[in-house]
VOBA-1610 file (N, C-alpha, C; in pm, whole numbers, padded with zeros to 5 digits, always signed):
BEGIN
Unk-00898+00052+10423Unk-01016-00023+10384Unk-01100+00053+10284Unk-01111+00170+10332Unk-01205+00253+10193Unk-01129+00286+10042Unk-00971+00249+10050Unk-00915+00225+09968Unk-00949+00148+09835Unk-00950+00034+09945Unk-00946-00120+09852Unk-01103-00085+09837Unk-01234-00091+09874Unk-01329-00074+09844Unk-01341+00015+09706Unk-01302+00114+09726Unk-01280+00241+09606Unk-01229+00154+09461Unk-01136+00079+09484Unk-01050-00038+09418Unk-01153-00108+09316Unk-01240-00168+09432Unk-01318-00293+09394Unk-01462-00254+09352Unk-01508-00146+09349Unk-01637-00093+09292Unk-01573-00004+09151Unk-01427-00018+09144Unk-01404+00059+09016Unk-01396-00046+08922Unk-01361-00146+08956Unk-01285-00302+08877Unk-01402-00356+08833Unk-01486-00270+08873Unk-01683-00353+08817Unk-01690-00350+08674Unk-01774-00359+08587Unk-01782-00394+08442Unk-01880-00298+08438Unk-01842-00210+08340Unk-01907-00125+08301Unk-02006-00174+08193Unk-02198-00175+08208Unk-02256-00227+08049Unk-02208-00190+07929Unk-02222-00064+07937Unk-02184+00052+07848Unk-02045+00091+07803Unk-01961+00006+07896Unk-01799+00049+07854Unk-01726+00033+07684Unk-01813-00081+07645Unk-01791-00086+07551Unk-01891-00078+07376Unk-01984+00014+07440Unk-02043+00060+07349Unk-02024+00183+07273Unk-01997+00187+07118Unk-01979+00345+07087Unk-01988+00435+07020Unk-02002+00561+07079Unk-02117+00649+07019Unk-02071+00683+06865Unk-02179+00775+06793Unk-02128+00794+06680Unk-01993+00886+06633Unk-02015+00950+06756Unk-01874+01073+06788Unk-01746+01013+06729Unk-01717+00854+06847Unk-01596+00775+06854Unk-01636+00689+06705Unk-01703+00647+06657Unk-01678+00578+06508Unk-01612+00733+06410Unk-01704+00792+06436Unk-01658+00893+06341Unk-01489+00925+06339Unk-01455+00914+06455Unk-01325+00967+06512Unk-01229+00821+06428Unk-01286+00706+06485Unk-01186+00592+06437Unk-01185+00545+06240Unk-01320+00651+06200Unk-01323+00632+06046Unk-01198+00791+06000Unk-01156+00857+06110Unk-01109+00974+06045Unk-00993+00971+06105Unk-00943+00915+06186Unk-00819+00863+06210Unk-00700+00727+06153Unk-00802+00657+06051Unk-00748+00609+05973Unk-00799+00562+05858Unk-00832+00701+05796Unk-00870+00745+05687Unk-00800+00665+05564Unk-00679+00711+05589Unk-00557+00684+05526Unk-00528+00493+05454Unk-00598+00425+05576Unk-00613+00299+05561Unk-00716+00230+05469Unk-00849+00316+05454Unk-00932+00290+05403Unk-00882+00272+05257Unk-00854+00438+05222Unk-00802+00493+05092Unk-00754+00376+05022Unk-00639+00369+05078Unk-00496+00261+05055Unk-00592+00118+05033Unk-00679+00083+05084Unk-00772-00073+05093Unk-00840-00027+04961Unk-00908+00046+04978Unk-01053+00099+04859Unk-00922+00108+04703Unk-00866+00170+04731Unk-00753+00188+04589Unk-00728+00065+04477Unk-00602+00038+04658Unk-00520-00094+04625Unk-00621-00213+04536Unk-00755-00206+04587Unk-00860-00374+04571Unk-00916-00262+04402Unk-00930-00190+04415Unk-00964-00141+04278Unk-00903-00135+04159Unk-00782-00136+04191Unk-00695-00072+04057Unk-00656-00225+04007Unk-00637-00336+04094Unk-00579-00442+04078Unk-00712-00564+03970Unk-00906-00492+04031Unk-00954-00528+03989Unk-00988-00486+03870Unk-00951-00338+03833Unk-00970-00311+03699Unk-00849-00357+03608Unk-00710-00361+03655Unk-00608-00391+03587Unk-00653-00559+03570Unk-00692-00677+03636Unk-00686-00798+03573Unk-00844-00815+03491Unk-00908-00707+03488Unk-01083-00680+03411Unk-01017-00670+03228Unk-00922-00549+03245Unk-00881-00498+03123Unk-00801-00605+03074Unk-00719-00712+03083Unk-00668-00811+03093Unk-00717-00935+03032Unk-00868-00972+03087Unk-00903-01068+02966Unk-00966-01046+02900Unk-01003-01152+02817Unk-00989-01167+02648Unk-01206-01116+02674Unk-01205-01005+02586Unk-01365-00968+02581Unk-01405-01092+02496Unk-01575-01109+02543Unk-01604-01278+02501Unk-01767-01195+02441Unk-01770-01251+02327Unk-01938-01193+02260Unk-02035-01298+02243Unk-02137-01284+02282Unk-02280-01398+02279Unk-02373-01356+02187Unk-02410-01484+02123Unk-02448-01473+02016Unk-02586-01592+02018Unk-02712-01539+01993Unk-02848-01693+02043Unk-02893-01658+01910Unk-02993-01806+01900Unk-03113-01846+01849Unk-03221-01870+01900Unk-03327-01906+01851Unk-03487-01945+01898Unk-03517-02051+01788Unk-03494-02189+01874Unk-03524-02311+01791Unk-03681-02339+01806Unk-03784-02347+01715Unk-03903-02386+01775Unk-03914-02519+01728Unk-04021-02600+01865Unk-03992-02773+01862Unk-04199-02762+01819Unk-04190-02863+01678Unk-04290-02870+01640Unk-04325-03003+01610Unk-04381-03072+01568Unk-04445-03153+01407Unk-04477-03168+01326Unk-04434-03211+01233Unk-04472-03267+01115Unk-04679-03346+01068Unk-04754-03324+01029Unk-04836-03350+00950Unk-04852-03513+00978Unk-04864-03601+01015Unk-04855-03737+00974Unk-04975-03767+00926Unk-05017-03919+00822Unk-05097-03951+00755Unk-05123-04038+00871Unk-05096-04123+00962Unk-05151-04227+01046Unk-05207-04120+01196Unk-05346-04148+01184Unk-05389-04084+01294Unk-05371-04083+01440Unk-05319-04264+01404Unk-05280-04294+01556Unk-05185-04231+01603Unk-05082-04150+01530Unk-04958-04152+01568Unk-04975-03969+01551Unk-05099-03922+01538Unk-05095-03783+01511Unk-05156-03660+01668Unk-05173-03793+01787Unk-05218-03711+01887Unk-05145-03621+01942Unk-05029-03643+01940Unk-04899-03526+02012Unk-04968-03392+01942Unk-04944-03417+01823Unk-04992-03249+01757Unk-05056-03168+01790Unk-05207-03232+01867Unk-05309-03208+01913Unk-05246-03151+02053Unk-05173-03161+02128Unk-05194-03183+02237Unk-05010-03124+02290Unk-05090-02967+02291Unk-04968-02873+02334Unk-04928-02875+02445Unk-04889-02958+02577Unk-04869-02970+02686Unk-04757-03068+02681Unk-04789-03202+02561Unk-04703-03312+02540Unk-04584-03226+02458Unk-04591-03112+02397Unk-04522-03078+02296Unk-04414-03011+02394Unk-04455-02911+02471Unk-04388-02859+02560Unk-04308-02935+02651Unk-04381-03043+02722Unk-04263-03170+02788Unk-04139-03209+02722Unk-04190-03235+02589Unk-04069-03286+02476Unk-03988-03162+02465Unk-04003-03016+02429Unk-03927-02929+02432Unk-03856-02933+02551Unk-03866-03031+02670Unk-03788-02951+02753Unk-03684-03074+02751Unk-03728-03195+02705Unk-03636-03293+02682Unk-03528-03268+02548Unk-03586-03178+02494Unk-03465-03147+02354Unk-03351-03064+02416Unk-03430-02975+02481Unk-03332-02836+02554Unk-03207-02923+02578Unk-03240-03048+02653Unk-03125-03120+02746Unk-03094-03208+02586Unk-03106-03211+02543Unk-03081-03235+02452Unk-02955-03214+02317Unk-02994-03023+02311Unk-02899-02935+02245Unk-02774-02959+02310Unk-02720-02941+02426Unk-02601-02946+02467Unk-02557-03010+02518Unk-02514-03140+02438Unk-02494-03285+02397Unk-02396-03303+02323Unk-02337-03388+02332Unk-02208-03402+02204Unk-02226-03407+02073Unk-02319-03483+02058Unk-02342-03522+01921Unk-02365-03342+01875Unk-02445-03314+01941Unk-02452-03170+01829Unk-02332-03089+01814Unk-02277-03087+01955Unk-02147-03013+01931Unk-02051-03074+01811Unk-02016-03236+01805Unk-01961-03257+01687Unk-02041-03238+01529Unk-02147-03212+01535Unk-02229-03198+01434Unk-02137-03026+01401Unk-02163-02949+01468Unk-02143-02826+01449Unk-01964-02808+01441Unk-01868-02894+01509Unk-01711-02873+01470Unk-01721-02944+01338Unk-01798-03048+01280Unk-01771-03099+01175Unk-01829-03018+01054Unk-01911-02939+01045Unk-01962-02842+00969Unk-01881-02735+00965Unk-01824-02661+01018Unk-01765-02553+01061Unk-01619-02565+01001Unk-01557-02707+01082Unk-01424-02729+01013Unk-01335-02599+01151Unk-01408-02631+01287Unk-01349-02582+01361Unk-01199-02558+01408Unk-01177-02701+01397Unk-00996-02739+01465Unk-01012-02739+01627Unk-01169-02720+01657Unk-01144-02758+01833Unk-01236-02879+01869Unk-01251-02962+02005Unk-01267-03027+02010Unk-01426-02968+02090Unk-01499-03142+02033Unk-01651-03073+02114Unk-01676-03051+02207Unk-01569-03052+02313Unk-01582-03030+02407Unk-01560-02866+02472Unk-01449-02819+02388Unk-01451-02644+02411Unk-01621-02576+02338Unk-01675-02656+02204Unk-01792-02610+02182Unk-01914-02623+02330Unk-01915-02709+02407Unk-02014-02768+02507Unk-01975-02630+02601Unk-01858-02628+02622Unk-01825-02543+02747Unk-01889-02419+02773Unk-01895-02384+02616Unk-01955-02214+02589Unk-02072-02227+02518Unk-02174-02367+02529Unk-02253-02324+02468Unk-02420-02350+02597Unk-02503-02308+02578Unk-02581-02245+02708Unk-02751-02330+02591Unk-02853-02405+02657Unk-02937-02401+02594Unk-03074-02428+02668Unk-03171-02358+02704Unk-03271-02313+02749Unk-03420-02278+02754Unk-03494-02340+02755Unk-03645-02365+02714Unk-03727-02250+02739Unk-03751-02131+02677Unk-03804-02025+02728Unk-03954-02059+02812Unk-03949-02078+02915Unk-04089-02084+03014Unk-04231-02108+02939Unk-04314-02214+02964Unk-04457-02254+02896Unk-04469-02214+02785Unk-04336-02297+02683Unk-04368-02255+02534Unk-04275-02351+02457Unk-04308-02391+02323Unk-04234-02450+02290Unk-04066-02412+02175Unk-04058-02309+02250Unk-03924-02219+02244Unk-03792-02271+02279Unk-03654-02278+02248Unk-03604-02365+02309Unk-03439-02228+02288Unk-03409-02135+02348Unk-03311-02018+02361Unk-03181-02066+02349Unk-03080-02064+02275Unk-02937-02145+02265Unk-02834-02031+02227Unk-02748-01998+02312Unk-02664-01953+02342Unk-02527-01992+02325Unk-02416-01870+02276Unk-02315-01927+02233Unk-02200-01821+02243Unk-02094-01838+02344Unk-01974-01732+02375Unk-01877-01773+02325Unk-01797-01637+02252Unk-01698-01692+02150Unk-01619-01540+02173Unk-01452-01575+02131Unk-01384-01413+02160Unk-01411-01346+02031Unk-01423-01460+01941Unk-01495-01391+01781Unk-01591-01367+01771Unk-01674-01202+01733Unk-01837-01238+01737Unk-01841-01312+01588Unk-01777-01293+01517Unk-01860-01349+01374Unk-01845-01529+01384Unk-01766-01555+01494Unk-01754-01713+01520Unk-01875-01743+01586Unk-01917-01669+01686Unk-02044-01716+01770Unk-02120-01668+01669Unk-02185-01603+01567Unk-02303-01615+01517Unk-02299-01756+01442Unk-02194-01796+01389Unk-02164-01884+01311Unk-02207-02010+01390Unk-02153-02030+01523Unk-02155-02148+01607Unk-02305-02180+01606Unk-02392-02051+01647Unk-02523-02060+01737Unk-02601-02103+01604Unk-02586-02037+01456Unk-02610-02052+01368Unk-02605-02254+01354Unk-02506-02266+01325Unk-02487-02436+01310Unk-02528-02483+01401Unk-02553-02478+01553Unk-02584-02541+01653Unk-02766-02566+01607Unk-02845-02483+01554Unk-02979-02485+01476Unk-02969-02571+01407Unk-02904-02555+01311Unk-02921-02650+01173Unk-02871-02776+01220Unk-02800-02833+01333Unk-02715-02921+01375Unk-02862-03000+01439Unk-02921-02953+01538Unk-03011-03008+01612Unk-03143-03006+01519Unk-03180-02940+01376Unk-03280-02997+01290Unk-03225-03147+01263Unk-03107-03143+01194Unk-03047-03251+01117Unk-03069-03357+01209Unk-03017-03346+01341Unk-03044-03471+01459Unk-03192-03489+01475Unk-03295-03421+01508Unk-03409-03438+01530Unk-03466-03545+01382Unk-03443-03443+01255Unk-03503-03513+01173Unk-03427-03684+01139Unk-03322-03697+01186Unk-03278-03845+01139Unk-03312-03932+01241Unk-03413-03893+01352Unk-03476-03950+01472Unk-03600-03943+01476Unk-03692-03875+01360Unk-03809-03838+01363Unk-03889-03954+01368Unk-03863-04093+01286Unk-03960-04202+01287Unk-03991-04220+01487Unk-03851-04229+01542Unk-03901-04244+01703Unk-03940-04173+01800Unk-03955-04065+01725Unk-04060-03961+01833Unk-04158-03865+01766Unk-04213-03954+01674Unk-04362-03894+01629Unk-04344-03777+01534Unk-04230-03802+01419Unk-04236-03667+01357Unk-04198-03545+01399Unk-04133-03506+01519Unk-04093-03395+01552Unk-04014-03295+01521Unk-04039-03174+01463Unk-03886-03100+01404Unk-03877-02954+01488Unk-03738-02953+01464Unk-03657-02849+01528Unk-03634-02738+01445Unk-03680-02601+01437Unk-03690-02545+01332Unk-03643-02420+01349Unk-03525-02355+01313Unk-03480-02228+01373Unk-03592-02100+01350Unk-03630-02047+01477Unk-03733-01981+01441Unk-03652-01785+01446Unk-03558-01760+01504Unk-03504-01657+01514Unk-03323-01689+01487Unk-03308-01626+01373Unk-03111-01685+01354Unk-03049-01596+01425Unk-02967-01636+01439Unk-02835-01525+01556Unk-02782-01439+01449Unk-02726-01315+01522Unk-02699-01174+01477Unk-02553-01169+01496Unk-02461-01104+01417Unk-02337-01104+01505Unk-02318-00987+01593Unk-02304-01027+01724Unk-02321-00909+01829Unk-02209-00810+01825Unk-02209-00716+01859Unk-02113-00550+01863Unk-02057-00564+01957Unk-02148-00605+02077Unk-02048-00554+02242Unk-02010-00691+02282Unk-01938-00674+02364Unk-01864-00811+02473Unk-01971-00844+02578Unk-02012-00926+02594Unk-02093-00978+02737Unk-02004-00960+02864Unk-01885-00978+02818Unk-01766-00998+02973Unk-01655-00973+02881Unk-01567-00884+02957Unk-01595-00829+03108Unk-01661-00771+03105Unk-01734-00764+03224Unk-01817-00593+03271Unk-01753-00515+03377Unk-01689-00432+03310Unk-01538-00346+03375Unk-01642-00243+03466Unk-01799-00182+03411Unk-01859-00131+03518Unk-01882-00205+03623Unk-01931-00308+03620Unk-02004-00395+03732Unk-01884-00442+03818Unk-01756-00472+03750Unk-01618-00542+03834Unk-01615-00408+03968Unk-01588-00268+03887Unk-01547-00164+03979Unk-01657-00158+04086Unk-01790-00138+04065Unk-01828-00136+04154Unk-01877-00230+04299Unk-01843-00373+04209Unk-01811-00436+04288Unk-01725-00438+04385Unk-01612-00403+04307Unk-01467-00352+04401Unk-01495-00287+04501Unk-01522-00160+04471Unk-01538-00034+04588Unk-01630-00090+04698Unk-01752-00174+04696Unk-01826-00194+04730Unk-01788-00303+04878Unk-01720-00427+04829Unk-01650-00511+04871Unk-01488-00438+04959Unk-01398-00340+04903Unk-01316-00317+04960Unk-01345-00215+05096Unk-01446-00121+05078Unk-01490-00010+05145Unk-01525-00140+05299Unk-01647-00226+05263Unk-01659-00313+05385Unk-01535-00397+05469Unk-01450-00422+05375Unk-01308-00460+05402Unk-01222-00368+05487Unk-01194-00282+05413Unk-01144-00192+05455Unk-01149-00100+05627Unk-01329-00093+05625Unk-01408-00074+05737Unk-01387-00196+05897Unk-01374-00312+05800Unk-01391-00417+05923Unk-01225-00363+05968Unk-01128-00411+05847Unk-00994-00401+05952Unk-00976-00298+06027Unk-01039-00159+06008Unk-01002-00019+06092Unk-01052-00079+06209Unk-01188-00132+06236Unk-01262-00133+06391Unk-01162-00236+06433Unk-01103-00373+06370Unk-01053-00472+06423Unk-00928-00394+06485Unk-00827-00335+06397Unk-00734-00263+06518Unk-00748-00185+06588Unk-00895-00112+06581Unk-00945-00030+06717Unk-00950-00147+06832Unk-01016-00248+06805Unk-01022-00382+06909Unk-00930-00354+06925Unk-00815-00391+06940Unk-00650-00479+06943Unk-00602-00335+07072Unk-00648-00196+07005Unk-00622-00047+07058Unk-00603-00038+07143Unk-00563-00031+07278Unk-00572+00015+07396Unk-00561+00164+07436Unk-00544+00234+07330Unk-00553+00361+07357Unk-00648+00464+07380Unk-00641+00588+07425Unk-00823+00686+07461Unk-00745+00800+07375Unk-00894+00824+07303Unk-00832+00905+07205Unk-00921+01005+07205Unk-01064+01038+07288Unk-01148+01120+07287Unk-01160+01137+07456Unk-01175+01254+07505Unk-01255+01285+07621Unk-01362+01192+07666Unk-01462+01178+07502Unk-01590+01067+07612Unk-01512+00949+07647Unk-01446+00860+07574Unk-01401+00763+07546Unk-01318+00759+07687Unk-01249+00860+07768Unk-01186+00849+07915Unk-01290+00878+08056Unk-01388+00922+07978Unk-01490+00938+08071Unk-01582+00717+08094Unk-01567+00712+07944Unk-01673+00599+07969Unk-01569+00489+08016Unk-01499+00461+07994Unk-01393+00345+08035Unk-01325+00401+08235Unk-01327+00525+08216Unk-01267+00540+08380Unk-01389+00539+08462Unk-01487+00588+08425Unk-01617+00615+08490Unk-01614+00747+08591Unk-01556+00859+08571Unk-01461+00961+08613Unk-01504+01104+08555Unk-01588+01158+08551Unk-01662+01265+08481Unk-01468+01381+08475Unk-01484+01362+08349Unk-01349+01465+08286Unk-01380+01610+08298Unk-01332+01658+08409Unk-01379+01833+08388Unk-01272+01906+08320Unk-01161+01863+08243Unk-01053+01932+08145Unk-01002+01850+08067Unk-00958+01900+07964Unk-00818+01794+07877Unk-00672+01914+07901Unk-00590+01840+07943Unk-00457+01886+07948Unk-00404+01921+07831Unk-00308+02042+07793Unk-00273+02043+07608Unk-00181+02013+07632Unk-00123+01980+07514Unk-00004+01961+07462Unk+00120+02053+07526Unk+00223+02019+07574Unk+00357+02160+07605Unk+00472+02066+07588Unk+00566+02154+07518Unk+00695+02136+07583Unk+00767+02197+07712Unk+00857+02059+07793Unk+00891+02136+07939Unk+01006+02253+07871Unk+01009+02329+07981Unk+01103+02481+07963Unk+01242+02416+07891Unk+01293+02307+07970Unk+01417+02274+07964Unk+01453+02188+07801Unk+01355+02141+07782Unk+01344+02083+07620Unk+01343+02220+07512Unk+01232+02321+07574Unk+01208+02402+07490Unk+01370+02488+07451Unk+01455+02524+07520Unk+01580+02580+07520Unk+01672+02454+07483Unk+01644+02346+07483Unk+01740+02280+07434Unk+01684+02243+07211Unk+01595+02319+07230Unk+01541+02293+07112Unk+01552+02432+07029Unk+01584+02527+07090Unk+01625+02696+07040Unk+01735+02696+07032Unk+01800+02623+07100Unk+01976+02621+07102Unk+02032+02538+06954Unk+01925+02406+06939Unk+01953+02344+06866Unk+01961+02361+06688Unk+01818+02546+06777Unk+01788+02529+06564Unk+01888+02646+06540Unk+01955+02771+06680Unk+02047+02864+06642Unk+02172+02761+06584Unk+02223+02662+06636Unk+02349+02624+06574Unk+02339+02590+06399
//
């Protein structure tokens, strides 16, 4: 009877059985070290090898400013007055710029050979915040093509504004800053990919080590047989070979 009792107060649930200290992480980050490496590597080299891989892409903007024209009829001259209406309308042009019509305005000037629709894809256009600024953006693998694009995409959206001007009060679109042809690539960013990598694989890497510690059934530290048996460990046993192995293993290396 004091057996089975002994039995049944051991079979209890330990709170703490499965909580663990920094000792045992340390132990399960340095016992499969090896795994990490191999994760952190493998996710790196693969992300810099498909980084170096595509095609570097260069951006190239303008600063369209949305104004008016002077009119002789007074009635029709209050917008001018009245920089709040001007700014609303700037934000209706913004949506405006990257529109078809301009994109074919700008393949038909250009004498592209692509359709307006690869121009739309890469082209970005943006109302700089409480102003009547309007930021237009343009990614191309050519920089001297994107200055060119962002360039015509200006003159594209004067030409539209002004052949629309009788129906919205005189308004013109007026390139106020021309695009530059840019030096560096916007993308890739082979820094930002890597450290992304490491960043992302290291947590990866980390989860699968603890997940096959889960799966583990093994004790691999002194505390770790203390907290699961509930059994205060007063030794660890070493390592030996029995006598009879050991002579069959002297015999083995004289032959």
């Amino acid at each position: 009877m004091v057996f089975e009792s002994s039995q049944k107060v051991h079979s209890q649930p330990d709170e703490g059985a499965d909580v663990l200290s920094l000792r045992d992480v340390v132990h399960i980050i340095r016992s499969r070290i090896w795994l990490i490496l191999l994760v952190v590597c493998s996710v790196t080299g693969i992300t810099v090898g498909y980084t170096l891989m595509q095609t570097p892409m260069y951006e190239s903007s303008i600063v369209v400013l949305v104004g008016q024209r002077q009119l002789t009829d007074a009635s029709s001259g209050n917008l001018a007055a009245n920089v709040e209406g001007l700014q609303r309308l700037t934000k209706t042009l913004t949506e405006a710029v990257a529109r078809r019509p301009t994109a074919e305005a700008v393949v038909k000037q250009l004498d592209l050979g692509i359709s307006p629709w690869e121009v739309l894809k890469n082209l970005k256009a943006q109302q700089i915040p409480d102003t009547q600024f309007i930021q237009v953006t343009y990614q191309d693998s050519d920089p001297e093509r994107a200055q060119q694009v962002a360039n015509a995409v200006g003159q594209g959206v004067s030409d539209l504004i002004y052949e629309v001007s009788p129906d919205v009060n005189g308004v013109t679109a007026t390139v106020w800053e021309p695009a530059e042809t840019p030096n560096t690539p916007v993308s890739p960013n082979l820094i930002l990919n890597v450290l992304l990598a490491l960043v992302g694989s290291t947590g990866l890497s980390l989860g699968l080590v603890f997940l096959l510690e889960f799966f583990d059934n093994r004790w691999h530290t002194p505390e770790q047989i203390e907290r699961m048996s509930r059994v205060p460990n007063l030794s660890v046993a070493p390592t030996f070979t029995a006598p009879e192995k050991a002579l069959e293993h002297e015999k083995a290396e004289k032959q």
